[in-house]
Residue frames as qw, qx, qy, qz and C-alpha x, y, z in Angstrom:
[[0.510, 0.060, 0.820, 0.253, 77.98, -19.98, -6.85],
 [0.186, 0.479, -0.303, -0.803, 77.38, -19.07, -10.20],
 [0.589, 0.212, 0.710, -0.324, 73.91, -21.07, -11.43],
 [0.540, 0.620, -0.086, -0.563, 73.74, -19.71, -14.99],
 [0.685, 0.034, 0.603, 0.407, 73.57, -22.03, -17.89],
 [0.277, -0.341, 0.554, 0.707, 75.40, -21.49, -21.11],
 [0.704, 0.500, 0.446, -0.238, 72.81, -20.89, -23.88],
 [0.113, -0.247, 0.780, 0.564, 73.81, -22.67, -26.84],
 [0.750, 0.107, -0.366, -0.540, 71.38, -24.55, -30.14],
 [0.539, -0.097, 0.817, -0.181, 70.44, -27.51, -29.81],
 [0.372, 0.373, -0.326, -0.785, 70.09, -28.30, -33.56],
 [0.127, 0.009, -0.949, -0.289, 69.79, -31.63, -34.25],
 [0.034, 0.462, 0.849, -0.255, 66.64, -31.90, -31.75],
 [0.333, 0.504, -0.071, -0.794, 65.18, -28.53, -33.38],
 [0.359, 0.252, -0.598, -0.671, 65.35, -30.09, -36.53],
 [0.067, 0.160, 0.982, 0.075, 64.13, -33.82, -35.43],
 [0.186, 0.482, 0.554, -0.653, 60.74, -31.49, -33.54],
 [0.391, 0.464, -0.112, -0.786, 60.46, -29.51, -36.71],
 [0.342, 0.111, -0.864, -0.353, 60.41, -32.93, -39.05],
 [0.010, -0.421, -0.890, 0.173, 57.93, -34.99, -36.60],
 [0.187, 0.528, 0.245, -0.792, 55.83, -31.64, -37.06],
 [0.337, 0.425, -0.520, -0.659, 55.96, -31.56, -40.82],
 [0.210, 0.141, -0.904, -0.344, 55.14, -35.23, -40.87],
 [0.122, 0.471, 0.745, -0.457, 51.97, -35.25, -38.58],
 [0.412, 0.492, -0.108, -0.760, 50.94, -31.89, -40.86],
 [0.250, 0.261, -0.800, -0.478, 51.81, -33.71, -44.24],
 [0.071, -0.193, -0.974, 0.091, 49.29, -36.78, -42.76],
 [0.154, 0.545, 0.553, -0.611, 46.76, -34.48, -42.44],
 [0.357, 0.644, -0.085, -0.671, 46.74, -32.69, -45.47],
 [0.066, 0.220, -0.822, -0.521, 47.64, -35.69, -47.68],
 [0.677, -0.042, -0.057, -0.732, 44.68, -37.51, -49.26],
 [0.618, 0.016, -0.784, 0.049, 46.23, -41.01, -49.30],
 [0.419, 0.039, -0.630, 0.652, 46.27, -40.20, -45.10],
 [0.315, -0.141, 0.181, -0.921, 43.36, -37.32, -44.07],
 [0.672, -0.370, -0.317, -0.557, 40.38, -40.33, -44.21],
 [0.631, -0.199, -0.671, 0.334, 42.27, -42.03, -41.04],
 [0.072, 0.161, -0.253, 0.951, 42.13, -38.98, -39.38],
 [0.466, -0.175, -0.267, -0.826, 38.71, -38.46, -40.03],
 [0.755, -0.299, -0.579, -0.074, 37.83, -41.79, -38.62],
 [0.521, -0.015, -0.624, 0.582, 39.62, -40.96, -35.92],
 [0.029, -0.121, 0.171, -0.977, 37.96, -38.08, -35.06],
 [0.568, -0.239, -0.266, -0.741, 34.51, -39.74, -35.49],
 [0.747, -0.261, -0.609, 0.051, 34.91, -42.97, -33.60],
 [0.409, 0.132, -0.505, 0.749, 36.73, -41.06, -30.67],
 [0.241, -0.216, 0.074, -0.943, 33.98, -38.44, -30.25],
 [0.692, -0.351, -0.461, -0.430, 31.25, -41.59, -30.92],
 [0.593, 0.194, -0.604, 0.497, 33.43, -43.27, -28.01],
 [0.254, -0.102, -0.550, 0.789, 34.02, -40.65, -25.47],
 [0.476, -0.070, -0.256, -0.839, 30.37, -38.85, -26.02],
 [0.674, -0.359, -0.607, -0.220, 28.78, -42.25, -25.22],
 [0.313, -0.074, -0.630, 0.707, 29.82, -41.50, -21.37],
 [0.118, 0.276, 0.567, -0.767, 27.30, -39.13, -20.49],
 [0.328, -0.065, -0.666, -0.667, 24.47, -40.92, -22.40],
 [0.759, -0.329, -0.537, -0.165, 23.08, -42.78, -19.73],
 [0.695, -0.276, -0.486, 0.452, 25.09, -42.50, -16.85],
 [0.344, -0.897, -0.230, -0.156, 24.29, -39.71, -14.03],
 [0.856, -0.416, 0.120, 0.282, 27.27, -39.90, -12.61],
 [0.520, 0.133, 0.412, 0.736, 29.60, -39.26, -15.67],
 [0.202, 0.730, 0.427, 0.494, 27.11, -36.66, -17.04],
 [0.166, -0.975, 0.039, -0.141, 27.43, -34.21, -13.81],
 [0.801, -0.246, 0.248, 0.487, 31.10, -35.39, -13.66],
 [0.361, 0.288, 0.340, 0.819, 32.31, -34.02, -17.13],
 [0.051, -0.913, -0.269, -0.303, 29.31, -30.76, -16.47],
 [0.603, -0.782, 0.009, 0.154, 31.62, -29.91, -13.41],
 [0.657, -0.552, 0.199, 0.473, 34.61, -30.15, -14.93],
 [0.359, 0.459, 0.505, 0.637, 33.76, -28.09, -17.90],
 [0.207, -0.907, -0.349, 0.109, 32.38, -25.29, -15.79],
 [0.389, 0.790, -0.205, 0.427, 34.82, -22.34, -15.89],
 [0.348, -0.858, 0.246, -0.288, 35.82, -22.38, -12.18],
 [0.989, -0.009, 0.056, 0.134, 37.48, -25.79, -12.85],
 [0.540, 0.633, -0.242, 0.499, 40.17, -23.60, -14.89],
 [0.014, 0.838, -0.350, 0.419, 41.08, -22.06, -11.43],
 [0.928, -0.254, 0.253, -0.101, 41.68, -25.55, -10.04],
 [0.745, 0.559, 0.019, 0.364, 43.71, -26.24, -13.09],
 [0.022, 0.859, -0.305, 0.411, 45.63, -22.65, -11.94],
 [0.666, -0.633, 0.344, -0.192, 46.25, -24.63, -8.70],
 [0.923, 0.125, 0.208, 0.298, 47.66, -27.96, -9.81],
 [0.573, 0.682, -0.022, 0.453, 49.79, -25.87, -12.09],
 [0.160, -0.862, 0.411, -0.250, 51.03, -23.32, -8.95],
 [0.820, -0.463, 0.288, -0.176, 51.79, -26.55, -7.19],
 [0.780, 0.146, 0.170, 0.584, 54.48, -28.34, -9.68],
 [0.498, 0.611, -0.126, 0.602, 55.86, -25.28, -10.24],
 [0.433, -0.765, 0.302, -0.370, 55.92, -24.39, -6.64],
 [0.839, -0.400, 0.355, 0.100, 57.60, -27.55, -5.60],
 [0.582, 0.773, 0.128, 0.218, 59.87, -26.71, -8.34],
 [0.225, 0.666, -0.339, 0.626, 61.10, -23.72, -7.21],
 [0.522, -0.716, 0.429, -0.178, 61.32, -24.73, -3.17],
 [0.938, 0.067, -0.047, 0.336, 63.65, -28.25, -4.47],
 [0.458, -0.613, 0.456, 0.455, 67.20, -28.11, -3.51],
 [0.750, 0.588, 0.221, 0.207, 69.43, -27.54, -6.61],
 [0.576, -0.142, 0.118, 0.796, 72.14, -26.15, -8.27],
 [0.133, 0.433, 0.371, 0.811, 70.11, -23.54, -9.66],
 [0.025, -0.202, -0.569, 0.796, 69.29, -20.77, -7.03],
 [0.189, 0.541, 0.780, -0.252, 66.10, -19.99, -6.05],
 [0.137, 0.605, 0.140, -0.772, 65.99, -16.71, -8.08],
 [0.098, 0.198, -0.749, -0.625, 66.93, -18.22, -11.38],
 [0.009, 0.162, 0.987, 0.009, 63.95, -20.84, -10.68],
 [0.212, 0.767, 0.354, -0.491, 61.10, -18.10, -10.39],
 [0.177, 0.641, -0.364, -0.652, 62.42, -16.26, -13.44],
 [0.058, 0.055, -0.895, -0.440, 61.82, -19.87, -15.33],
 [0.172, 0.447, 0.878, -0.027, 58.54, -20.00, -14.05],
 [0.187, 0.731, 0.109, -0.647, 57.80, -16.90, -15.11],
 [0.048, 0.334, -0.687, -0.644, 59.12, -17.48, -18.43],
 [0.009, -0.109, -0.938, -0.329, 56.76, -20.28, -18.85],
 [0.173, 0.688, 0.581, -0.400, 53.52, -18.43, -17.66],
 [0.203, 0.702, -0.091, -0.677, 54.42, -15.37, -20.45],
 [0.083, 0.149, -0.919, -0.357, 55.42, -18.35, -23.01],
 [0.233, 0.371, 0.869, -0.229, 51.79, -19.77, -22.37],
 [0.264, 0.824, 0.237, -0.442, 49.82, -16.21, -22.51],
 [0.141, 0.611, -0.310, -0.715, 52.01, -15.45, -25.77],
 [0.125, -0.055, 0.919, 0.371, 51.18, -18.69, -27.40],
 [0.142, 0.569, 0.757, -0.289, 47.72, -18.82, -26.51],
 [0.222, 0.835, 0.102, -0.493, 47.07, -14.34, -27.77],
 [0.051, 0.619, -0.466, -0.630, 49.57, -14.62, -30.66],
 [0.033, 0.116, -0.879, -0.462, 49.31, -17.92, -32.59],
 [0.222, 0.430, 0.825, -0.292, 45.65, -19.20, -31.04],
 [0.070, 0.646, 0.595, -0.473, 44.12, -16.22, -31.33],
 [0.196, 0.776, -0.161, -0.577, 45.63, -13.68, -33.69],
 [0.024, -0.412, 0.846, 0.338, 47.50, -16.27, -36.14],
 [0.116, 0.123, 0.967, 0.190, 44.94, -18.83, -36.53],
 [0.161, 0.690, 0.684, -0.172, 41.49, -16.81, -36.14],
 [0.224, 0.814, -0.027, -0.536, 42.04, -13.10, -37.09],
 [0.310, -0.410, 0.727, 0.456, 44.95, -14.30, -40.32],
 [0.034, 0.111, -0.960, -0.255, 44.25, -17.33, -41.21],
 [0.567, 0.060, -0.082, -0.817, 40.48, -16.87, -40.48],
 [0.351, 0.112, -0.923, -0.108, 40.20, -20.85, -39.33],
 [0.559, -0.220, 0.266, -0.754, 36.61, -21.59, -38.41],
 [0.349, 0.139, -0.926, -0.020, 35.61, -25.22, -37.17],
 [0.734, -0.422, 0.007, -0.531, 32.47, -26.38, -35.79],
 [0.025, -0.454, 0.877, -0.156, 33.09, -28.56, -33.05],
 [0.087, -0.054, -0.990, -0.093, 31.64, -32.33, -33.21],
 [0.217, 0.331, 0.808, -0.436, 28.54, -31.78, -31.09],
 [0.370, 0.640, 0.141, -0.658, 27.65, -29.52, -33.97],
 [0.289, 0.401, -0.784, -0.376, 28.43, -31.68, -36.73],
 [0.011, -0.204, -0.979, 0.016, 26.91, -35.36, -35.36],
 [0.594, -0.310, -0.207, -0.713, 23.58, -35.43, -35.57],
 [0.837, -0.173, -0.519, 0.004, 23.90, -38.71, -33.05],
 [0.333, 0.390, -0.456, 0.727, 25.30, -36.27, -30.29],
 [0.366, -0.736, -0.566, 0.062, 24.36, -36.13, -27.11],
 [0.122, -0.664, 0.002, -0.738, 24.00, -32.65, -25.71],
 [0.478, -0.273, -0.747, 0.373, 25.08, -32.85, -22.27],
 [0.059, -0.141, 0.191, -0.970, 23.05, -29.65, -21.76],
 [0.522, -0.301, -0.306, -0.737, 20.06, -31.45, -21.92],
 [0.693, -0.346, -0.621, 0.125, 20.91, -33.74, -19.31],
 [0.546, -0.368, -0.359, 0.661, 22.50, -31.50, -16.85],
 [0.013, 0.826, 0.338, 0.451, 20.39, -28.13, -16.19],
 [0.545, -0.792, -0.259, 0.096, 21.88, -27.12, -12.81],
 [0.358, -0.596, 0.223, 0.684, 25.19, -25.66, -13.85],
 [0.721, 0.676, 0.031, -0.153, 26.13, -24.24, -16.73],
 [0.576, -0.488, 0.552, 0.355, 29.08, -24.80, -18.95],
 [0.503, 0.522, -0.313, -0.613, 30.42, -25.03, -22.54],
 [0.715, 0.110, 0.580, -0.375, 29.29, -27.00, -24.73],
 [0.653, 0.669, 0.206, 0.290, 29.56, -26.38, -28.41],
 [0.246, -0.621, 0.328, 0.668, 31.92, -24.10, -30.24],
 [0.559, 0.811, 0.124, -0.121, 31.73, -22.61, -33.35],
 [0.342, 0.806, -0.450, 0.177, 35.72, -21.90, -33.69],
 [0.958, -0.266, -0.012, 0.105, 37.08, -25.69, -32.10],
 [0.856, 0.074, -0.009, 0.512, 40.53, -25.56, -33.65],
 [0.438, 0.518, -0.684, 0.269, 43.08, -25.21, -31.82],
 [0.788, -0.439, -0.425, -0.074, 41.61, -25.19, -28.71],
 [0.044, -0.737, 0.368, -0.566, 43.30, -22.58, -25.98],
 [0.740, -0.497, 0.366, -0.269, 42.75, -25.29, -23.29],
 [0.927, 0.206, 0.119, 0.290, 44.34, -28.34, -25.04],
 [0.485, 0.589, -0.296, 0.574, 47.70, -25.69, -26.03],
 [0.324, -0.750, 0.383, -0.432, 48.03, -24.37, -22.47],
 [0.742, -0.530, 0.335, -0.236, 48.09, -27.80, -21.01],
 [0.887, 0.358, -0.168, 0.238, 50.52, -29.12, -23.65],
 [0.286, 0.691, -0.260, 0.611, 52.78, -26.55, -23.13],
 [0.642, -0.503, 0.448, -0.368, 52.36, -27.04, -19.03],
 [0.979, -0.145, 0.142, 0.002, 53.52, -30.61, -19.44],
 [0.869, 0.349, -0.047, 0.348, 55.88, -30.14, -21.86],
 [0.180, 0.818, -0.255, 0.483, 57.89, -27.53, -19.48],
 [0.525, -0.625, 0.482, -0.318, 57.52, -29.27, -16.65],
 [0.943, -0.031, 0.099, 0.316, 59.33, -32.34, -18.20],
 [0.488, 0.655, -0.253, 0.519, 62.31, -29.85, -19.57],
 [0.309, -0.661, 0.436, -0.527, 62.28, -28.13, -15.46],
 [0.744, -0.369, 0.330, -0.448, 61.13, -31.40, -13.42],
 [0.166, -0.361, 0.917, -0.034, 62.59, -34.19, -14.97],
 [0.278, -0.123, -0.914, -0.269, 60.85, -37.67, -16.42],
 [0.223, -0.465, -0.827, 0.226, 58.75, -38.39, -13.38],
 [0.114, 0.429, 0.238, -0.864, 57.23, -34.89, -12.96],
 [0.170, 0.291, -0.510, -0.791, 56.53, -35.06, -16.46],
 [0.170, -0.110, -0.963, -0.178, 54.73, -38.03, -16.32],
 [0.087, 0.504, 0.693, -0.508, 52.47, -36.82, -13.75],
 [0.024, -0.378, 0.173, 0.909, 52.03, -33.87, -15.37],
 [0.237, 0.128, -0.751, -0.603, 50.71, -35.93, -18.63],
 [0.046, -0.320, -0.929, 0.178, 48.25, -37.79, -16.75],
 [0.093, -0.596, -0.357, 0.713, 47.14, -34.84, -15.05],
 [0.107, 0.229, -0.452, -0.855, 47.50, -33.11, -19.02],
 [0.209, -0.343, -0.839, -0.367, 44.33, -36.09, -19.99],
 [0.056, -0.742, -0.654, 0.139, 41.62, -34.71, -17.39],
 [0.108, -0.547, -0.163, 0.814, 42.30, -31.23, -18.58],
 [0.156, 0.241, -0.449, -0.846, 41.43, -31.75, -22.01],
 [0.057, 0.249, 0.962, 0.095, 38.92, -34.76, -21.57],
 [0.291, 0.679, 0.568, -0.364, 35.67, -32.70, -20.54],
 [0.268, 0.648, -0.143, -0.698, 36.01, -30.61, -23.67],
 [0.362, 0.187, -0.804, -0.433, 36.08, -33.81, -26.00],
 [0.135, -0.142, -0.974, -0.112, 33.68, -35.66, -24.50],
 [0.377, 0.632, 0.515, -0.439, 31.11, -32.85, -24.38],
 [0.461, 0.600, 0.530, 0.383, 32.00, -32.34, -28.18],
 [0.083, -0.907, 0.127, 0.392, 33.73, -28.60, -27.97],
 [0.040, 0.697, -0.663, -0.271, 36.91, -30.15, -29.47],
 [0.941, 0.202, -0.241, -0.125, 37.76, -32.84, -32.15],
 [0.882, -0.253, 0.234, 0.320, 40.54, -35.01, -31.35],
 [0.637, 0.447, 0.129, 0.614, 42.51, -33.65, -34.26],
 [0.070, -0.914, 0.022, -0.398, 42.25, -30.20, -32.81],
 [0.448, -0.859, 0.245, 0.043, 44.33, -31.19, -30.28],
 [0.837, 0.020, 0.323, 0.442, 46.72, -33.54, -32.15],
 [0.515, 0.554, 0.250, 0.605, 46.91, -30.96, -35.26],
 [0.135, -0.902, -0.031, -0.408, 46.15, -27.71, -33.42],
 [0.538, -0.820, 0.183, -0.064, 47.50, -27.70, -29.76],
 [0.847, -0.303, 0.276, 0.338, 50.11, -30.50, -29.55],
 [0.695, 0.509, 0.153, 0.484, 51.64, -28.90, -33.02],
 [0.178, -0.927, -0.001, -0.329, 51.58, -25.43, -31.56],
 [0.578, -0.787, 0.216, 0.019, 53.03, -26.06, -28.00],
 [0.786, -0.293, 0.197, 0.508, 55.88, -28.76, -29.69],
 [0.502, 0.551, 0.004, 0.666, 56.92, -26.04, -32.70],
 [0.104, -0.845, 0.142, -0.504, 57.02, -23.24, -29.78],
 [0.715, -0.549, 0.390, 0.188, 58.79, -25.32, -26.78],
 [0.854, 0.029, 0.161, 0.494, 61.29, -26.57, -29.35],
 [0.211, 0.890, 0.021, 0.403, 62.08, -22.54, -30.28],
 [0.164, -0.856, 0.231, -0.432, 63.06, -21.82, -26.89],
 [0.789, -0.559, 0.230, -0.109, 64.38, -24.76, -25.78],
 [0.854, 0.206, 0.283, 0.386, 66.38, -26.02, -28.13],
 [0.355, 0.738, -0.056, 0.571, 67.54, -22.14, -28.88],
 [0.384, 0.005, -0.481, 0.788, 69.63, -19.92, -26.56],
 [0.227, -0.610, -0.308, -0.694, 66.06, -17.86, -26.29],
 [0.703, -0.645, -0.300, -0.014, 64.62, -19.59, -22.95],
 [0.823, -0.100, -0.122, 0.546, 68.63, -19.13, -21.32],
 [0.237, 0.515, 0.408, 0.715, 68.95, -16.09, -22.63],
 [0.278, -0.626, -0.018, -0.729, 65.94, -14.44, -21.25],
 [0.744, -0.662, -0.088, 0.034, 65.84, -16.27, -17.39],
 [0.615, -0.130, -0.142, 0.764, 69.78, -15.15, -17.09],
 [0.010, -0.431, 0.055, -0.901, 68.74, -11.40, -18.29],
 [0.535, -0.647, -0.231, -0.492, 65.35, -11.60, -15.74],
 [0.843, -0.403, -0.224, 0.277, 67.45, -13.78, -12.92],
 [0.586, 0.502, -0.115, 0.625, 70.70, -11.41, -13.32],
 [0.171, -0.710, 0.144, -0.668, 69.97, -8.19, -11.04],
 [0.626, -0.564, 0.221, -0.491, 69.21, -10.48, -7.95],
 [0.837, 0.033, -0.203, 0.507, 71.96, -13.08, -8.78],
 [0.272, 0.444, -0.411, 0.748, 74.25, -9.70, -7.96],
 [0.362, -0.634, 0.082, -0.678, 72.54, -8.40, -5.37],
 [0.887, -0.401, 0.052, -0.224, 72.54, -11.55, -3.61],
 [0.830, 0.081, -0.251, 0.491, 76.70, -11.89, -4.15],
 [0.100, 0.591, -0.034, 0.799, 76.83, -8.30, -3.29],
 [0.607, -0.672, -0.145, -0.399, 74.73, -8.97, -0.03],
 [0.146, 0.640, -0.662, 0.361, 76.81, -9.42, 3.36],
 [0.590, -0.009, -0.784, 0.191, 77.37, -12.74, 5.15],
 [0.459, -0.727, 0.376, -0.344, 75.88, -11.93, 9.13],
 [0.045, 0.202, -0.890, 0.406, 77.85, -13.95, 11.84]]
C-alpha cells in the first residue's frame, strides 16, 4: 500500500496564519494598542506571582517544576504522544510515522538554534529583563525556597525557548493526532510554561509575541507548504521500498 501524501500549498490558510500574525504584531507595536498589552503583562505577572507569596505548598510546587530535571519529564510526556502516535493503526505505515516524528524533533531544535537564538539574540540583539527584575513588588521565590535550586530571573526573557518548544509540540500534535490529542496536548502546553511566569522568568507577551508568533509563522511554512511532505516521503522512502521489496514468509 502506498501511504505517501501528495504535497501540495495550502495557500489560503498560509496566508490567513501569516495575517493573524501581522495583526497580533501590528497590536503590539501600535500605540493606540501596546498600553493593553502592557497591562496585560503587569496584572498577569501581579496575578500569577501572588501564588507563591504565602502558600508553602505552591511555592515548592512551581520550585520543582522549574528545576531543570522537570524538562526531562517534559521529554517524557512528549515521547509518549508521539509514541502512541506512531504504534496507532493507520493508513500511514509505521515508517512514514517515525520519519514525522523526527521531522518535528529537528523542526523544534531548528526553531529554537536558528530564530530563538541566532535571529532574535545574536541579529536582532533583543534583550528583555524578565518581570521579577522589573517589579519591585516581586516575590523572589528564591527566597522562599532554599532547598533546590532553579531559575528564576532572566536577563534575555523574550522569546522564551521553553514557551516555543511547547507551542510547536502542541501545534504538531494537533496537525499528526487530531482535535482531541491536541487538546490534551494544550492543557498539558499550560503547566509547561506556567512555572516560568509565575516565578517571573517570562512576561506573558513573550510568549504571546515571542513563542506563539514563532512556532505559528514556522508550523504554517511546513504545513501549509509541500516542505513537511516533501521531506518525511524523501526520509520514509528507502524503507517504504525495502519493505515492498521484502518477501511474504508462509
Amino acid at each position: 500500500m502506498n501511504t505517501k501524501s501528495t504535497p501540495c500549498w495550502h495557500l489560503k490558510k498560509l496566508l490567513l496564519a501569516h495575517l493573524a500574525i501581522f495583526l497580533l504584531l501590528l497590536s503590539w507595536f501600535l500605540h493606540v494598542t501596546h498600553p493593553f498589552w502592557e497591562s496585560m503583562d503587569y496584572y498577569f505577572y501581579r496575578f500569577v506571582n501572588g501564588f507563591i507569596e504565602d502558600s508553602l505548598f505552591w511555592q515548592n510546587f512551581w520550585a520543582v517544576s522549574n528545576h531543570k530535571l522537570t524538562d526531562w519529564f517534559h521529554d517524557l510526556v512528549v515521547l509518549v504522544f508521539f509514541g502512541a502516535y506512531i504504534l496507532k493503526k493507520s493508513e500511514k505505515s509505521t515508517a512514514k510515522k517515525i520519519c514525522e516524528v523526527l521531522f518535528v524533533a529537528l523542526l523544534i531544535a531548528a526553531a529554537i538554534l536558528v530564530i530563538n537564538r541566532y535571529l532574535c539574540l545574536s541579529v536582532l540583539k533583543i534583550q528583555r529583563k524578565s518581570p521579577s527584575m522589573v517589579y519591585d513588588f516581586a516575590v523572589r521565590l528564591s527566597t522562599k525556597v532554599h532547598w533546590i535550586s532553579f531559575k528564576g530571573h532572566s536577563f534575555i526573557s523574550y522569546p522564551g525557548d521553553h514557551g516555543t518548544t511547547a507551542i510547536l509540540f502542541a501545534m504538531c500534535v494537533f496537525h499528526l493526532m487530531g482535535f482531541r490529542a491536541g487538546i490534551l496536548a494544550c492543557l498539558y502546553n499550560i503547566y509547561w510554561q506556567f512555572p516560568r511566569l509565575v516565578t517571573g522568568c517570562h512576561w506573558f507577551t513573550d510568549i504571546i509575541m515571542g513563542s506563539l508568533v514563532i512556532s505559528t509563522l514556522v508550523v504554517s511554512w511546513v504545513i501549509y507548504s509541500p516542505f513537511k511532505e516533501w521531506f518525511t516521503n524523501l526520509l520514509s522512502s528507502p524503507f517504504e521500498k525495502y519493505r515492498q521489496r521484502k518477501p511474504i514468509q508462509p
